[in-house]
C-alpha positions as CSV (number, residue, x, y, z in Angstrom):
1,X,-11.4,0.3,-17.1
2,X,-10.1,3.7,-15.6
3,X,-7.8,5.4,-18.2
4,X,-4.5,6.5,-16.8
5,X,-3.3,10.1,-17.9
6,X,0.3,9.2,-17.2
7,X,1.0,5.4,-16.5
8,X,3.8,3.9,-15.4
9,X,6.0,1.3,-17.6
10,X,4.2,-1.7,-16.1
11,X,1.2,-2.9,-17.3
12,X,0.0,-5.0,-14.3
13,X,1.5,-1.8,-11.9
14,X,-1.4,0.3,-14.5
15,X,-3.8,-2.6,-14.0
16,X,-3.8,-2.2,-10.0
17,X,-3.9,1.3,-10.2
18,X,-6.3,1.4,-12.6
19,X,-8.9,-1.3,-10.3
20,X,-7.8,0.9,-7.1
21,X,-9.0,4.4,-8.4
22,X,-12.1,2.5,-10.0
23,X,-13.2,1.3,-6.6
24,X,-12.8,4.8,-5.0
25,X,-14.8,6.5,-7.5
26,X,-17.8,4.0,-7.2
27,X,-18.1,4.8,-3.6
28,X,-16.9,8.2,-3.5
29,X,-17.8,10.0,-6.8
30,X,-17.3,13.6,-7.4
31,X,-15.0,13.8,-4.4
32,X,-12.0,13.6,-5.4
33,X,-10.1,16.2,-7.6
34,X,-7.5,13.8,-8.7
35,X,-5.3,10.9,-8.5
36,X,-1.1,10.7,-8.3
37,X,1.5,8.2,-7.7
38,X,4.3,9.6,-5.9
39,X,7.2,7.2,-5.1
40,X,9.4,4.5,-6.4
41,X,6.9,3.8,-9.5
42,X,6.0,7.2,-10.3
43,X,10.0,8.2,-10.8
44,X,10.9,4.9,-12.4
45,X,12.9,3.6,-9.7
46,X,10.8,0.9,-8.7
47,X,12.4,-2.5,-7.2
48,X,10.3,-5.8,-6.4
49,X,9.4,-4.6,-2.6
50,X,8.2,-0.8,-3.6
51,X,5.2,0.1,-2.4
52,X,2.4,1.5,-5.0
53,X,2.1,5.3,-3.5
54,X,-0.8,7.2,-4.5
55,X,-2.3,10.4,-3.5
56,X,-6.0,10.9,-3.5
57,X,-6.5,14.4,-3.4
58,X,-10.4,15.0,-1.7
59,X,-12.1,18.5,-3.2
60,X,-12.9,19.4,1.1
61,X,-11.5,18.0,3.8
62,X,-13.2,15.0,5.2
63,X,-15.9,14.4,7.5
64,X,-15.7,12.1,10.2
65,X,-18.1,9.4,8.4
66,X,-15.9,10.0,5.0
67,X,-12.4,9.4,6.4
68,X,-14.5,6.3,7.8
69,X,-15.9,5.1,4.6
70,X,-12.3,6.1,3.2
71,X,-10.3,3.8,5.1
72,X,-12.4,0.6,4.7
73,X,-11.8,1.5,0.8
74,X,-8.4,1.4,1.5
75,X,-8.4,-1.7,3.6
76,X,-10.1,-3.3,0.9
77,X,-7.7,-1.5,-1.9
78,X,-4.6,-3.0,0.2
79,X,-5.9,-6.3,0.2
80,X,-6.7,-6.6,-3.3
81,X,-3.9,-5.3,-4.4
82,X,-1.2,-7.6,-6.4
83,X,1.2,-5.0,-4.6
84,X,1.9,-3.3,-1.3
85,X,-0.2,-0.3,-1.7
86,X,0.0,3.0,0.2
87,X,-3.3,5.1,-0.5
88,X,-2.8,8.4,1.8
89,X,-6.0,11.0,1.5
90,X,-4.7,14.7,1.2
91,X,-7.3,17.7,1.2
92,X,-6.9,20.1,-1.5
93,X,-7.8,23.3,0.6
94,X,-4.8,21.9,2.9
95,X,-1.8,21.2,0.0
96,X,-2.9,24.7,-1.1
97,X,-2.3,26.1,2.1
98,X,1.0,24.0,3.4
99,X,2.2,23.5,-0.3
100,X,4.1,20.0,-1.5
101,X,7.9,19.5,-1.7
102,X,8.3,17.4,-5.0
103,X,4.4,16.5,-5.8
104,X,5.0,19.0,-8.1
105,X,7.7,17.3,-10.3
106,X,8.2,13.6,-9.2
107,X,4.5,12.3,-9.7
108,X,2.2,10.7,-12.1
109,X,-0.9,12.0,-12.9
110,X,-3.4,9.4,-12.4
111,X,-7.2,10.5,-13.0
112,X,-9.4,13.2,-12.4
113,X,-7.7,16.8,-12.9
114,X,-4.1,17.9,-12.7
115,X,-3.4,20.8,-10.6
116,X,0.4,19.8,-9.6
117,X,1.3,23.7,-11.5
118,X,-0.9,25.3,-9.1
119,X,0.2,24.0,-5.5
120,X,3.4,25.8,-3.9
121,X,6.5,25.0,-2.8
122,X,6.4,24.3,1.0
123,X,9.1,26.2,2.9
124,X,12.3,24.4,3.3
125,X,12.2,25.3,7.2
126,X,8.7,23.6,7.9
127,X,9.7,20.7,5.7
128,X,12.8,19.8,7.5
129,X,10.9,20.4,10.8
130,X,7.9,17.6,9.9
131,X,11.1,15.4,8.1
132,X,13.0,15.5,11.6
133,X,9.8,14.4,13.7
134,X,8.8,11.5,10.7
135,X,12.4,10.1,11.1
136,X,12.3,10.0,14.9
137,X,9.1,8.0,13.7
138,X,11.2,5.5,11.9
139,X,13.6,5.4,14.6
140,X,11.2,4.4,17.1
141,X,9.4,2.4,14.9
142,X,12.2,-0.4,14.7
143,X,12.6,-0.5,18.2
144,X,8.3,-1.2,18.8
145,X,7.5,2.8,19.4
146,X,8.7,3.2,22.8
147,X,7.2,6.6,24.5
148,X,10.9,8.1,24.4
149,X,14.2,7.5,23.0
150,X,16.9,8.8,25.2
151,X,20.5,8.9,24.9
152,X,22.5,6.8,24.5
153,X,20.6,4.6,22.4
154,X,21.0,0.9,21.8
155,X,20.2,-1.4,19.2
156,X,16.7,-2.4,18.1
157,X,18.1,-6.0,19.7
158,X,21.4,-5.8,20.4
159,X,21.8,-9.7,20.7
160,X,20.6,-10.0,16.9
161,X,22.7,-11.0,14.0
162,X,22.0,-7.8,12.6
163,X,21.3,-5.6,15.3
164,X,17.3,-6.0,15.0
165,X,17.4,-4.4,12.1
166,X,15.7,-7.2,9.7
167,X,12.6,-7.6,11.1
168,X,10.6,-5.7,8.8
169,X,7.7,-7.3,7.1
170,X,5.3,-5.9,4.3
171,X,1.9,-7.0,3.0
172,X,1.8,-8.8,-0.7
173,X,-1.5,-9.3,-1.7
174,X,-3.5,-11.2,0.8
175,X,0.3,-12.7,2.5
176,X,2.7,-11.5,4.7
177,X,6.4,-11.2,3.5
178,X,9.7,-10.7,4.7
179,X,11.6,-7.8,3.4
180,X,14.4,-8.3,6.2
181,X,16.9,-4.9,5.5
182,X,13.2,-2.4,4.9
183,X,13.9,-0.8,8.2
184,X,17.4,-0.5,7.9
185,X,17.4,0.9,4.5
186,X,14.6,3.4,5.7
187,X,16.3,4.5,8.5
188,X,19.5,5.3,6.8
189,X,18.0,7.1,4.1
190,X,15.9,8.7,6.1
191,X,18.6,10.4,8.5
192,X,20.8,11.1,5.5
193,X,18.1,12.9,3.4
194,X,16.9,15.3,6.5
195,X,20.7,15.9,7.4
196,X,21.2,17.0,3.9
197,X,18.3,19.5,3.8
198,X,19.7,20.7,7.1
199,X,23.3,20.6,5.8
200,X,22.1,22.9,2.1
201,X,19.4,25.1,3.5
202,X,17.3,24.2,-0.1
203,X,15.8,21.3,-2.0
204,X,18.3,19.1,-3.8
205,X,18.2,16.7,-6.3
206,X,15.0,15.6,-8.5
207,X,12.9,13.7,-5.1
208,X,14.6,10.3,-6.2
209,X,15.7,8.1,-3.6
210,X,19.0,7.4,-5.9
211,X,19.6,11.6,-5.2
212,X,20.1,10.7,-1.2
213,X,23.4,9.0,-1.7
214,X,25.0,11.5,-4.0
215,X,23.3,14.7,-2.5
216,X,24.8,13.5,1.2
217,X,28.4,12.8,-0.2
218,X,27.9,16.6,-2.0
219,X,26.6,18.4,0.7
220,X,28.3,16.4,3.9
221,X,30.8,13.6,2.8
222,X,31.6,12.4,5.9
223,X,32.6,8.7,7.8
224,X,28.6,7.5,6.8
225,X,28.9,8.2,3.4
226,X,29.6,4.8,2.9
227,X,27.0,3.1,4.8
228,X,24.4,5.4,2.7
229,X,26.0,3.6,-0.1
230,X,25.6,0.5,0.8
231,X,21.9,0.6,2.0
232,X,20.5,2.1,-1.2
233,X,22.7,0.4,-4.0
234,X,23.5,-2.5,-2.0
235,X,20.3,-3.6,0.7
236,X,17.9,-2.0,-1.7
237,X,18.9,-2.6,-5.4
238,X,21.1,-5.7,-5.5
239,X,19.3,-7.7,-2.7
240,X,15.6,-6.4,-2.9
241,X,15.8,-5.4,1.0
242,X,16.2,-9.1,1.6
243,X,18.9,-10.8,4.1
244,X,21.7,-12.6,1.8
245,X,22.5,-16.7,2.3
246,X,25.8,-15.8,1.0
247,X,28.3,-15.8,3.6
248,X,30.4,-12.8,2.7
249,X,27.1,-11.1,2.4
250,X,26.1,-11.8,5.2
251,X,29.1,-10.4,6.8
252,X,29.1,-6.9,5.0
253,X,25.2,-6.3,5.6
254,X,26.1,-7.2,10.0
255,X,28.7,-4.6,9.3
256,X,26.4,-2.0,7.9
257,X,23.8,-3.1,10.4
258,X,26.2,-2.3,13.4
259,X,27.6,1.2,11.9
260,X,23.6,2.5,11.7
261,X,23.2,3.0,15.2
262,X,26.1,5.8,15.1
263,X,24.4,7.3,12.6
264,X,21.1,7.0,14.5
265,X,23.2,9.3,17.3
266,X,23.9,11.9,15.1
267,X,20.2,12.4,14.1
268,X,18.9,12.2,17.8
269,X,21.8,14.4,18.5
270,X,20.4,17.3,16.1
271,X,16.9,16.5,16.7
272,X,17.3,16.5,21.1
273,X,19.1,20.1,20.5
274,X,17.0,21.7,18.1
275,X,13.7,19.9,18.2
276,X,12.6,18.9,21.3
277,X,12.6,22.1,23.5
């Protein structure tokens, strides 16, 4: 049994995390400077439908054949996994170079060496730039990656209950489930935090997702304030990114659903003008 340096409050999360970096090191030992959650778990914020995120942090960059053998480890990781699992593989030579934005501070150490003191800050400017081009991501995802998205935009399905927006569905162990408001909570989020880095010109908050909310009313405080509200403490917290039974539930999550794709305007309205020429 793997030792954790810094586990989380979970024992069965410690468990997983535990089996996951045992696996890696029998098949790729002496590769790997160390192991981190980053995330929901590592900051305490965790609900039912977080994924397990954890950084594997590779001594070189990897070969061809060893990003190979690397993702049928993590195939295997994801499916053995009592949790939705996200295992990314970061080179140290490149977080050395690019630097992290809050690997530093808002991570567990896991296993192997910690060397979180020694990586810098990346630059505000190159952050927001890869933040604007991973929420286009997010926009495009929920609407099956078309090769564009043009103005004016229209809803994921615009004869949906909720817009198209509660589709999403996430790996649990071997099964499929349905975590209906994922997307829409993503993509609100998502817009929000990059429009508040734009907004402040510097790193806010602490890298929690429960800073996004506040740091957007602080920095911006305008007509979607609310609508951030109500997908992180509302979609996310209270219903677990599920779709409610309950009527009047029902009724405010439509409403929310049908105010994101203003909000999705103003982002593609930033990121055509700045981003795209």
């Amino acid at each position: 049994m793997i030792h954790l340096h810094q586990p989380t409050a979970v024992p069965a999360v410690n468990a997983t995390l535990s089996n996951v970096i045992s696996i890696i090191e029998a098949h790729m030992p002496r590769q790997v400077r160390g192991y981190y959650l980053v995330g929901s778990y590592a900051v305490g914020e965790a609900v039912p439908a977080s994924d397990l995120d954890v950084v594997v942090l590779f001594r070189d960059s990897l070969s061809a054949d060893e990003q190979q053998q690397f993702h049928a480890l993590r195939a295997h990781c994801k499916g053995a996994s009592a949790y939705p699992l996200d295992l990314s593989a970061e080179s140290e030579p490149k977080l050395r170079r690019v630097g992290g934005v809050w690997f530093q501070t808002a991570s567990r150490w896991l296993y192997g060496e910690d060397i979180r003191a020694e990586i810098p800050r990346k630059p505000v400017a190159a952050h927001l730039g890869d933040l604007m081009h991973g929420t286009h991501g997010l926009l495009a995802r929920v609407r099956g990656n078309p090769p564009a998205l043009a103005l004016p935009l229209d809803y994921p399905d615009p004869n949906g209950h909720f817009y198209g927006y509660d589709q999403r569905q996430i790996a649990d162990g071997h099964t499929m489930r349905s975590v209906g408001t994922k997307d829409m909570v993503s993509n609100t989020l998502a817009i929000a935090n990059v429009l508040t880095l734009q907004a402040s010109g510097c790193y806010v908050g602490s890298g929690k997702k429960s800073d996004i909310p506040t740091q957007y009313q602080h920095w911006i405080g305008d007509q979607w304030t609310e609508l951030i509200m109500g997908a992180y403490h509302t979609c996310r917290n209270a219903w677990n990114y599920d779709v409610p039974a309950e009527p009047a539930a029902r009724t405010h999550l439509r409403r929310l659903c049908e105010e994101l794709l203003a909000f999705e305007h103003r982002f593609l309205t930033v990121y055509h003008s700045e981003y795209t020429q």
